[in-house]
C-alpha positions as CSV (number, residue, x, y, z in Angstrom):
1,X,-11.1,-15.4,-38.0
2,X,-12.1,-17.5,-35.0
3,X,-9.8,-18.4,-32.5
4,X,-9.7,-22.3,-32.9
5,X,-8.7,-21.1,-36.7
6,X,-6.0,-19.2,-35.2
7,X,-4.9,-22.0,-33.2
8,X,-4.9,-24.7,-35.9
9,X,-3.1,-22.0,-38.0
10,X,-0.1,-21.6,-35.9
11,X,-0.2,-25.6,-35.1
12,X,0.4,-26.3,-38.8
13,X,3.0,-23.2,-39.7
14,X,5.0,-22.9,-36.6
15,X,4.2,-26.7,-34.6
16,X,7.2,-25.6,-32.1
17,X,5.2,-22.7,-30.7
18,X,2.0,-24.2,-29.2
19,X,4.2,-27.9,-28.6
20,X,1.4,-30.3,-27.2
21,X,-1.0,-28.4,-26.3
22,X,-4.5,-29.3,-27.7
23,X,-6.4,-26.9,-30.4
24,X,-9.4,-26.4,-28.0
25,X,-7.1,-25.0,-25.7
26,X,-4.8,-22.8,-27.5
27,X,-8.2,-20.8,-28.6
28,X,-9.3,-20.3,-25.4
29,X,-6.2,-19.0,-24.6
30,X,-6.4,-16.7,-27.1
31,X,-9.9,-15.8,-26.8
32,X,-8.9,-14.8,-23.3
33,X,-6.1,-12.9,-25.0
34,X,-8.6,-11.0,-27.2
35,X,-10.7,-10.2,-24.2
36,X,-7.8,-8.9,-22.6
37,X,-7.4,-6.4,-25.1
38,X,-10.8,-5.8,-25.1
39,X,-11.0,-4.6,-21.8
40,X,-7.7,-2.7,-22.2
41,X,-9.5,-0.9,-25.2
42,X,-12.4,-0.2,-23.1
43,X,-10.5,1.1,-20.0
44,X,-8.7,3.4,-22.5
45,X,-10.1,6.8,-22.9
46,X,-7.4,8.2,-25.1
47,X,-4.4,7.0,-25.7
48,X,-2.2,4.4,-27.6
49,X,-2.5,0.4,-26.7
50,X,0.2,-1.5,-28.4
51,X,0.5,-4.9,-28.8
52,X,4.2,-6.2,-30.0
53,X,3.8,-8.4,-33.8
54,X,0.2,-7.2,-33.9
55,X,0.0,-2.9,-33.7
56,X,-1.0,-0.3,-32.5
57,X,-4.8,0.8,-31.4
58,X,-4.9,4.5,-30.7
59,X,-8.3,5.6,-29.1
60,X,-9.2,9.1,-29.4
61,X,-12.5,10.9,-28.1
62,X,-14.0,12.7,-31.2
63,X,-17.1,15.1,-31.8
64,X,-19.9,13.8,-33.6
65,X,-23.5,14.6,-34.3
66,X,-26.6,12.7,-33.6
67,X,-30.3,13.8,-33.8
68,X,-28.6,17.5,-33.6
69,X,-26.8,17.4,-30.8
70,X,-22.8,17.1,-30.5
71,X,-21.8,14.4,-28.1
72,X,-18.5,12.7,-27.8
73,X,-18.0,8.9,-28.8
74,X,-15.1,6.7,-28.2
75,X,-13.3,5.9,-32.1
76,X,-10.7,2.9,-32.0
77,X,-7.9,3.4,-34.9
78,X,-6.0,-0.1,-35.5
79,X,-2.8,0.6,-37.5
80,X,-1.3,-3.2,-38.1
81,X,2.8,-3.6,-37.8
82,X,4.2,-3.8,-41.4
83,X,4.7,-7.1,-42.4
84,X,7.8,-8.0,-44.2
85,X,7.7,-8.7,-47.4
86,X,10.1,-11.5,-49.4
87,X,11.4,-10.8,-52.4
């Protein structure tokens, strides 16, 4: 999902949220969001990043093989918040 879609998405659910601002600019503010958490991510070596209404992204430092040697790479688990359901 791209961030204008993201933009134009909250724009027609929840209009109140984003007021008057223009689509263009609502996704680059959240493309500046997203690279935010990016660099958060990358600044992480292990650890838990959570972001409220969107999860949590553990990073962990695991073991791996490649052309027969054991070196460590950097894994990014993203476990979403539950969403409510309606019944």
């Amino acid at each position: 999902m791209k961030p204008i879609e993201i933009a134009e998405k909250i724009m027609q659910e929840s209009p109140d949220v984003l007021g008057t601002v223009p689509a263009n600019r609502a996704a680059r503010i959240i493309r500046a969001a997203f690279e935010q958490l990016v660099i958060e991510l990358q600044n992480t070596d292990e650890g838990k990043v959570t972001v409220p209404k969107l999860g949590n992204f553990i990073v962990r430092r695991v073991d791996t093989e490649k052309n027969g040697e054991k070196v460590q790479v950097k894994r990014i688990i993203f476990r979403p918040v539950a969403l409510k359901t309606e019944e």
